[in-house]
Backbone as a ProteinNet text record, in pm:
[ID]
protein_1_A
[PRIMARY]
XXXXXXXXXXXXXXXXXXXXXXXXXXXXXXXXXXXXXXXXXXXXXXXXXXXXXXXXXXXXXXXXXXXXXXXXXXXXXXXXXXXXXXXXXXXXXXXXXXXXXXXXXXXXXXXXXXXXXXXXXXXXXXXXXXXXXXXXXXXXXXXXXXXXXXXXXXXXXXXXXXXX
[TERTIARY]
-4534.3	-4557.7	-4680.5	-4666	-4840.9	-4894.1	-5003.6	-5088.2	-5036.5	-4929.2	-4925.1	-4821.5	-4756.4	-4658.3	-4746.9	-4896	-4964.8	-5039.9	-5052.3	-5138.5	-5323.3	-5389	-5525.5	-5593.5	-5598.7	-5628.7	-5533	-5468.1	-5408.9	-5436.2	-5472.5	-5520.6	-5410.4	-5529.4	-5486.3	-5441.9	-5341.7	-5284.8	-5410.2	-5520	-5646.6	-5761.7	-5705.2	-5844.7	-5846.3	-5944	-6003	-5970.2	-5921.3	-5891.5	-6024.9	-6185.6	-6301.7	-6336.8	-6287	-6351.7	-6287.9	-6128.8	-6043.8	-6087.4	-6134.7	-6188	-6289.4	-6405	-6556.8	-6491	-6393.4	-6361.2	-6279.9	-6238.8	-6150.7	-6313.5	-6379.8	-6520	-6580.5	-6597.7	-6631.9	-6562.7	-6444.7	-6386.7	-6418	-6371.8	-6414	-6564.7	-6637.7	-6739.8	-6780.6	-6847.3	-6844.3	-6949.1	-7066	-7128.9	-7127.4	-7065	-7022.3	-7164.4	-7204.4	-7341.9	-7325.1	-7361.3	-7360.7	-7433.1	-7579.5	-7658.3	-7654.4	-7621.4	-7558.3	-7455.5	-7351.9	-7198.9	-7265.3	-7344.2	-7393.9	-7455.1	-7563.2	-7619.3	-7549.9	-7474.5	-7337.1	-7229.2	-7207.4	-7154.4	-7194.3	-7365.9	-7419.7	-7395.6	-7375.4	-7378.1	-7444	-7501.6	-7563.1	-7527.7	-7632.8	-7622.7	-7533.8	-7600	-7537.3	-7406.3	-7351.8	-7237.5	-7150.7	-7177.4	-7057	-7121.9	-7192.2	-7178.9	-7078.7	-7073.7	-7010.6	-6858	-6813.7	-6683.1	-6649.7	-6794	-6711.5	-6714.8	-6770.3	-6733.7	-6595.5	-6599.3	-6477.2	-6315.6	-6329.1	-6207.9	-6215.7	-6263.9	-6306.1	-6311	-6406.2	-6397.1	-6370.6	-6442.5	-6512.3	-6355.7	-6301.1	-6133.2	-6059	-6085.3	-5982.5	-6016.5	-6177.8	-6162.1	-6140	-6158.9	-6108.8	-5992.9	-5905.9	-5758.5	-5706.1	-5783.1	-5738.1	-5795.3	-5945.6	-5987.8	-5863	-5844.2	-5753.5	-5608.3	-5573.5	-5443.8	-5443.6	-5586	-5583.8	-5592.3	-5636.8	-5645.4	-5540.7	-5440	-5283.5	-5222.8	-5288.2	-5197.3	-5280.4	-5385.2	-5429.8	-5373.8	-5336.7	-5329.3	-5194	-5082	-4946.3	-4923.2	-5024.7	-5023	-5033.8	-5162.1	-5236.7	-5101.6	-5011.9	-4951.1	-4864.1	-4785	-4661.6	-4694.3	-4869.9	-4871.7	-4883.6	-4955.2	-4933.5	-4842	-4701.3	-4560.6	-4523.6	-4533.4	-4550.5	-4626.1	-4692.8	-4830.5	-4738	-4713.6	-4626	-4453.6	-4418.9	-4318.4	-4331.1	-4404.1	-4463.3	-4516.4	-4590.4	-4602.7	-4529.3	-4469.1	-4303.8	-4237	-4210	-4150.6	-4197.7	-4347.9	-4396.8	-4404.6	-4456.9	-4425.9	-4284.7	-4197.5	-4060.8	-4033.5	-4121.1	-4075.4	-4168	-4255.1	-4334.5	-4279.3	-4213	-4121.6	-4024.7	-3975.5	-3835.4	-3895.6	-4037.8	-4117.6	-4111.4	-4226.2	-4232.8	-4147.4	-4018.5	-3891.6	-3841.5	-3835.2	-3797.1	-3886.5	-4000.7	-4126.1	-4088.6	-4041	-4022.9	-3937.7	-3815.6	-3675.9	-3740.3	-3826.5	-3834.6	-3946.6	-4025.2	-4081.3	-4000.4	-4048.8	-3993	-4145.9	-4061.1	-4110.3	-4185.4	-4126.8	-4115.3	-4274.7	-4315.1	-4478.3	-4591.9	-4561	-4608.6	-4766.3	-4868.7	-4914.4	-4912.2	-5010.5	-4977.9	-5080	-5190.3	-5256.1	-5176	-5131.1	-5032.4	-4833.5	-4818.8	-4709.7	-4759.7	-4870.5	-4952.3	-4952.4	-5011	-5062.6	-4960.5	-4833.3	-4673.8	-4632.3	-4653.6	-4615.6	-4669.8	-4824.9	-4935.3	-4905.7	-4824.7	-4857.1	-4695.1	-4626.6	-4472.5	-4484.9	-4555.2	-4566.5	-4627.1	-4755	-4870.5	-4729	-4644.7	-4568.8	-4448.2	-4414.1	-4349.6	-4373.1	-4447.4	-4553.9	-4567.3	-4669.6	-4694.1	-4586.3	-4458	-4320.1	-4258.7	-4322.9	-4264.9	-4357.5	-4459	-4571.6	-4658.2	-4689.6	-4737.4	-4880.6	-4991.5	-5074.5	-5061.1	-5176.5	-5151.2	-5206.3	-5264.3	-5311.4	-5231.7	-5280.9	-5235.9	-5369.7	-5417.5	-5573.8	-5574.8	-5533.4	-5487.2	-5617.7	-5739.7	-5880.3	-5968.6	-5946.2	-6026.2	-6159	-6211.8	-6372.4	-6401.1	-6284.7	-6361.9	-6234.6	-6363.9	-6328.7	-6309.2	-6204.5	-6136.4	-6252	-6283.9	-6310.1	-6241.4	-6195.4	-6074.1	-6088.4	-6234	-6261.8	-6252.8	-6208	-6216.6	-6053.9	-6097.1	-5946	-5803	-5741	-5615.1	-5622.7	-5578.5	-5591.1	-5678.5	-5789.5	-5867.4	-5860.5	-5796.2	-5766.2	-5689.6	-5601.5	-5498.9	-5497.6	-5482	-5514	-5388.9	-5399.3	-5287.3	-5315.2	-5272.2	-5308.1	-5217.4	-5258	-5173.9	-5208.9	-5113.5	-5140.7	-5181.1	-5270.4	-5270.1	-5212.5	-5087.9	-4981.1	-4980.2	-5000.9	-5012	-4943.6	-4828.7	-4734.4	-4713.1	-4696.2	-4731.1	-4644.4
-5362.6	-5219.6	-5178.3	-5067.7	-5006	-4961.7	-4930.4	-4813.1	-4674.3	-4636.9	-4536.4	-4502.2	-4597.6	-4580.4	-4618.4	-4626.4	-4665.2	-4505.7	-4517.8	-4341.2	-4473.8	-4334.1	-4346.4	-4444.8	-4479	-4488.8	-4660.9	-4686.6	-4823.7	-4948.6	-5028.9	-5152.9	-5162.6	-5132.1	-5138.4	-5270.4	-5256.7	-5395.4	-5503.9	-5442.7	-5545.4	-5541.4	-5489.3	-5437.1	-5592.8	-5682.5	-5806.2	-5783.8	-5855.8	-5881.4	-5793.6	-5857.3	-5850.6	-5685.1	-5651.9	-5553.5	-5445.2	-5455.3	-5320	-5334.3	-5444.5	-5451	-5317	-5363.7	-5318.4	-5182.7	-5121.8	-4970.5	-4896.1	-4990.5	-4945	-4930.2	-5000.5	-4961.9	-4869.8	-4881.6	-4697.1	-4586.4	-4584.9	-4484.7	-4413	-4508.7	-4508.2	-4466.4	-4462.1	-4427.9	-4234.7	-4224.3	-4100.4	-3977.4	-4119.8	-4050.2	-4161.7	-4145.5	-4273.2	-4295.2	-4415.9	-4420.7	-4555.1	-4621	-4776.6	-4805.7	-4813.8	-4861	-4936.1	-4840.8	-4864.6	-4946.2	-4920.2	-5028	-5157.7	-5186.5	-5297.4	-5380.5	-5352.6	-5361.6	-5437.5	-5305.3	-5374.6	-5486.1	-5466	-5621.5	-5759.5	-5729.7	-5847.7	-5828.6	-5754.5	-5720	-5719.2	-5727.6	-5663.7	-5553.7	-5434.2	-5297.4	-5290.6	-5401.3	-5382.2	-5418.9	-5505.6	-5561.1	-5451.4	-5368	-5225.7	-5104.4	-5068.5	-5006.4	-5067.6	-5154.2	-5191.3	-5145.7	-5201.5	-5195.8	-5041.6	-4993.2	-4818.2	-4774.6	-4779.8	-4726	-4831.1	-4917.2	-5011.6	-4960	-4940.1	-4878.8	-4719.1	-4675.8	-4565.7	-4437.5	-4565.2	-4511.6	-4355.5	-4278	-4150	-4055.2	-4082.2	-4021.2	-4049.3	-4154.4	-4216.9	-4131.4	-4157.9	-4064.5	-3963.2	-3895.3	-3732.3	-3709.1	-3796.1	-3812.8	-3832.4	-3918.4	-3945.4	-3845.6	-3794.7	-3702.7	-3565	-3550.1	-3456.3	-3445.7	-3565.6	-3617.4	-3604.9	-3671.9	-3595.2	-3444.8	-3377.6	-3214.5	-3181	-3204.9	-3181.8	-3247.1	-3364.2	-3348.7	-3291.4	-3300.4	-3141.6	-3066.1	-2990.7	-2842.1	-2865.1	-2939.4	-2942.6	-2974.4	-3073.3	-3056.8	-2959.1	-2890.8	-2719.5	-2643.5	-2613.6	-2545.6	-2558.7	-2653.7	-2765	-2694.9	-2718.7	-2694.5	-2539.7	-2457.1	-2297.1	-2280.1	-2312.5	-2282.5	-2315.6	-2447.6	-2481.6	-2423.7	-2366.3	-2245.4	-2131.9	-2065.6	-1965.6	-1927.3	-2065.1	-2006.1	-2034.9	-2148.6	-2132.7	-2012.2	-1896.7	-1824.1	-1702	-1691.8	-1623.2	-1644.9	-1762.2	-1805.7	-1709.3	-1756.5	-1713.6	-1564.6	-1481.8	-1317.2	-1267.5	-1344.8	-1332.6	-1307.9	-1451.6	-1424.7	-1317.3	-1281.2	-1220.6	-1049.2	-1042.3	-924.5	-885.7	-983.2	-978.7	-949.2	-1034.8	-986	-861.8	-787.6	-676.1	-548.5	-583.3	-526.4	-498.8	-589.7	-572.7	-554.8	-545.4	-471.1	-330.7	-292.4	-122.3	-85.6	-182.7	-122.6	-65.3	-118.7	-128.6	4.9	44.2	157.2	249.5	317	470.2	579.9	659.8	697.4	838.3	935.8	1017.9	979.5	889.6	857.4	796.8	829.7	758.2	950.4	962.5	1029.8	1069.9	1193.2	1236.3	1123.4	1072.7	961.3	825.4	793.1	686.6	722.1	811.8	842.3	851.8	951.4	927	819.5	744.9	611.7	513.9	548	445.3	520.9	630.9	693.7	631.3	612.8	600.3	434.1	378	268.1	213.7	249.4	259.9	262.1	411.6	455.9	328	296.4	181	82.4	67.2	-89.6	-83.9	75	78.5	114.9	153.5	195	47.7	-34.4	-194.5	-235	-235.2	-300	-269.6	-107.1	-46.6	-77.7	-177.1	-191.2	-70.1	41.3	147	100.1	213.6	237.4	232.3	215.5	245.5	359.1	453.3	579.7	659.5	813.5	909.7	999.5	1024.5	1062.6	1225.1	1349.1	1395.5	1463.9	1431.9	1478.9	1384.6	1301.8	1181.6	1176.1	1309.6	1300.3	1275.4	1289.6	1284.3	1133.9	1027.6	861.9	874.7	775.7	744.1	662.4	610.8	520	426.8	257.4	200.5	175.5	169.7	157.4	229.3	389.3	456.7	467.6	499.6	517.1	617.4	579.6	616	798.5	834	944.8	1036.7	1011.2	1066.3	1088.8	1027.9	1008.2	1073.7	1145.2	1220.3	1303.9	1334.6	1473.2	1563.1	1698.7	1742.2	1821.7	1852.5	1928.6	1998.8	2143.4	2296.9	2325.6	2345.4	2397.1	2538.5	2603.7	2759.3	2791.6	2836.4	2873.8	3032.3	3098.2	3246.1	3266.6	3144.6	3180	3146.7	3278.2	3220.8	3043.3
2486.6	2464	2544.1	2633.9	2728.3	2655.9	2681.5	2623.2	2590.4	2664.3	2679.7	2548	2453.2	2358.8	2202.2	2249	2148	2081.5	1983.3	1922.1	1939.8	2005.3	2044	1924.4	1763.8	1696.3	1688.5	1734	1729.7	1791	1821.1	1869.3	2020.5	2082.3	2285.8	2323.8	2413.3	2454.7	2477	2559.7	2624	2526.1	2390.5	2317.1	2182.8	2217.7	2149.9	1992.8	1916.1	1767	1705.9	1705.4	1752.4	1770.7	1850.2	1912	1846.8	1782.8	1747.6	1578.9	1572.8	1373.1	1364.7	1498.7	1519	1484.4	1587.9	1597.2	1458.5	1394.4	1283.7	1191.5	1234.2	1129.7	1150.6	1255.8	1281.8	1305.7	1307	1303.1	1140.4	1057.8	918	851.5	949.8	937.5	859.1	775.6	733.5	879.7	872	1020	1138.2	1195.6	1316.6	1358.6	1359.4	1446.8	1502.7	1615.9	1684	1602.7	1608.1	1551.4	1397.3	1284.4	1165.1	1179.4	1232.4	1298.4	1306.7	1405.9	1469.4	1365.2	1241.7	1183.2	1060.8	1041	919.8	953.9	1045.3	1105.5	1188.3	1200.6	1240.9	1384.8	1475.3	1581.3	1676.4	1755.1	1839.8	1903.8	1953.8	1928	2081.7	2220.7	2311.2	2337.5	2240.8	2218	2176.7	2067.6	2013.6	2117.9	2179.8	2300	2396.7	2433.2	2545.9	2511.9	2380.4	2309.3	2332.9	2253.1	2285.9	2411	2497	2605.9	2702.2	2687.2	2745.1	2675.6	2518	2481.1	2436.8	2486.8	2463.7	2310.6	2274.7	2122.8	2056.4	2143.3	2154.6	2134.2	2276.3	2250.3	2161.5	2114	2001.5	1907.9	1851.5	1722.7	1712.2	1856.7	1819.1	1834.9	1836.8	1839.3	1688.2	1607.5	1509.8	1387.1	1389.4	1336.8	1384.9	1481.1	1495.3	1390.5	1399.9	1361.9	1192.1	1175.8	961.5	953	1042.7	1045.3	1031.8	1112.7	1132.3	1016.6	971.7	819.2	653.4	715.3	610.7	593.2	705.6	746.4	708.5	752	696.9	525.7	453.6	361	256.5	336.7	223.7	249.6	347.8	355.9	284.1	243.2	175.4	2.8	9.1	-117.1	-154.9	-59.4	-106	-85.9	-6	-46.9	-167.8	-230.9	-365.2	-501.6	-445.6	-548.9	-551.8	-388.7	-409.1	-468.8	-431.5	-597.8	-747.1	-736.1	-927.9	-958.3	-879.1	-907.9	-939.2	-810.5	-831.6	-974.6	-973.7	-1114.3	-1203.4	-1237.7	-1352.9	-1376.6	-1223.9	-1298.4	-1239.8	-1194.3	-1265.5	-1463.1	-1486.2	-1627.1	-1645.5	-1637.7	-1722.3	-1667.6	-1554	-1550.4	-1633.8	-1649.4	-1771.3	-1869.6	-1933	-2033.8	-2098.9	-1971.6	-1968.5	-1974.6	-1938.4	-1871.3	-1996.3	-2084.1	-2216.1	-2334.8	-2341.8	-2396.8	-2349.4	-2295.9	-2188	-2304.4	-2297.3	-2333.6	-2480.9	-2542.1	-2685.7	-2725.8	-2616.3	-2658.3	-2655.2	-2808.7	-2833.9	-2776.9	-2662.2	-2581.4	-2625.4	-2747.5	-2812.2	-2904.1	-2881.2	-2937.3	-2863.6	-2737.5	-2638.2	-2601	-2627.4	-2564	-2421.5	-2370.7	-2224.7	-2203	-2210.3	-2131	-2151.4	-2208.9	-2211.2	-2085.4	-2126.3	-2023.6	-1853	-1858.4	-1724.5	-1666.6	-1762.8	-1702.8	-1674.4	-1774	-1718.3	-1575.8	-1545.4	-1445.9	-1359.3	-1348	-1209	-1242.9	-1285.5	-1256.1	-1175.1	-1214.6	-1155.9	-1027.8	-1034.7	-873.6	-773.6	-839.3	-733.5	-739.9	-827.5	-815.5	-709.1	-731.4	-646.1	-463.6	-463.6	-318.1	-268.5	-333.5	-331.9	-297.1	-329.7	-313.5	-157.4	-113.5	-6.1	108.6	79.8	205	174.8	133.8	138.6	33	84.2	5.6	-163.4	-218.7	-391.6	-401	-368	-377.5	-253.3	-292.6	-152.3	-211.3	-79.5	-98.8	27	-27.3	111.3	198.8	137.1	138.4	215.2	284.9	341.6	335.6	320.4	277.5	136.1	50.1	-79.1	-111	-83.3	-163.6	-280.4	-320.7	-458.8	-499.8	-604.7	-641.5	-695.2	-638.3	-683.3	-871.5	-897.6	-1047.2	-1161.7	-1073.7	-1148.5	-1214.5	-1361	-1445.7	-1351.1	-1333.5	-1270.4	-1289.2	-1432.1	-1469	-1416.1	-1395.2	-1333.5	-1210.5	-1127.9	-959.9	-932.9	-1026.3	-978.6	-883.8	-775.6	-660	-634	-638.4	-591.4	-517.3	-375.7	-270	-243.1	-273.4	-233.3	-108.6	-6	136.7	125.3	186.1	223.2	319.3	252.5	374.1	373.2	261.2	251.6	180.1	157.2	-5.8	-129.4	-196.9	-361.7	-375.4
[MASK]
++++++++++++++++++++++++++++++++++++++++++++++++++++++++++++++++++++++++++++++++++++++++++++++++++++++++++++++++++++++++++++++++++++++++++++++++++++++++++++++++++++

C-alpha cells in the first residue's frame, strides 16, 4: 500500500514502529509540544524533532484535527435533526392539546380582552406560519414594543383620502 492510500494520521510505509508510537503521542496531545513529548517518553528532544519534521507531523495533525471537526460537525447536525423532530413531536401533541381545550370553550363567556387576545394570537400564528411578520406597524416611526401586552398594540390606520 503507498502513501498515497494511507489517511495523514496512519502509520507511513517508511515511518519506524518507534517513531509512528512517538506521533500517535502527540497527536494525542491536548497542547502538542516536542519538548513535553520528549520528556514523557524518555526521548531526546533532537530525536522527536527530527521524527516531526521527517514524517511530517505538522500536516498530519491538521489533517486529523480536521477530520474530528468533520465528524463533530456531522454529528451536531445528526443530532439537531434529532432535537428537531422530538420537538415537532411534542408541540404536535401539545397542538392537539390545545386544539381540543378550544373545542371546549364556551365562547359566549369569554370577555372582549380575552376574545382580543384569541384573535391577536391566531393572527401572529398564522402570519408566523406564512413567513410574514407578527405585527403590521403602518407608522414606522412609532416602535411597537415587543413586551408590550398585545391589546394594547393594536394600530389601525385610516388613509386621508377625502372620503367618509
Amino acid at each position: 500500500m503507498s502513501n498515497e492510500n494511507l489517511r495523514p494520521w496512519e502509520r507511513q510505509n517508511n515511518e519506524s514502529e518507534k517513531a509512528f508510537s512517538a506521533f500517535k503521542a502527540y497527536l494525542e496531545m491536548e497542547d502538542r509540544n516536542v519538548t513535553e513529548l520528549a520528556r514523557r517518553l524518555s526521548k531526546s528532544r533532537q530525536l522527536i524533532d527530527k521524527w516531526k519534521q521527517k514524517y511530517n507531523w505538522q500536516e498530519r495533525c491538521i489533517a486529523w484535527d480536521k477530520s474530528l471537526q468533520e465528524i463533530e460537525y456531522k454529528t451536531a447536525v445528526k443530532e439537531r435533526k434529532k432535537m428537531a423532530k422530538r420537538h415537532i413531536a411534542i408541540a404536535m401533541s401539545m397542538q392537539a392539546k390545545a386544539v381540543e381545550a378550544l373545542k371546549k370553550i364556551d365562547v359566549s363567556k369569554l370577555n372582549a380582552n380575552e376574545i382580543i387576545r384569541l384573535f391577536d394570537t391566531a393572527v401572529k400564528i398564522e402570519r408566523l406560519s406564512r413567513g410574514e411578520a407578527t405585527f403590521i406597524n403602518s407608522n414606522q416611526d412609532n416602535k411597537v414594543d415587543e413586551e408590550t401586552n398585545p391589546i394594547n398594540t393594536i394600530q389601525i390606520y385610516i388613509p386621508d383620502n377625502g372620503r367618509d
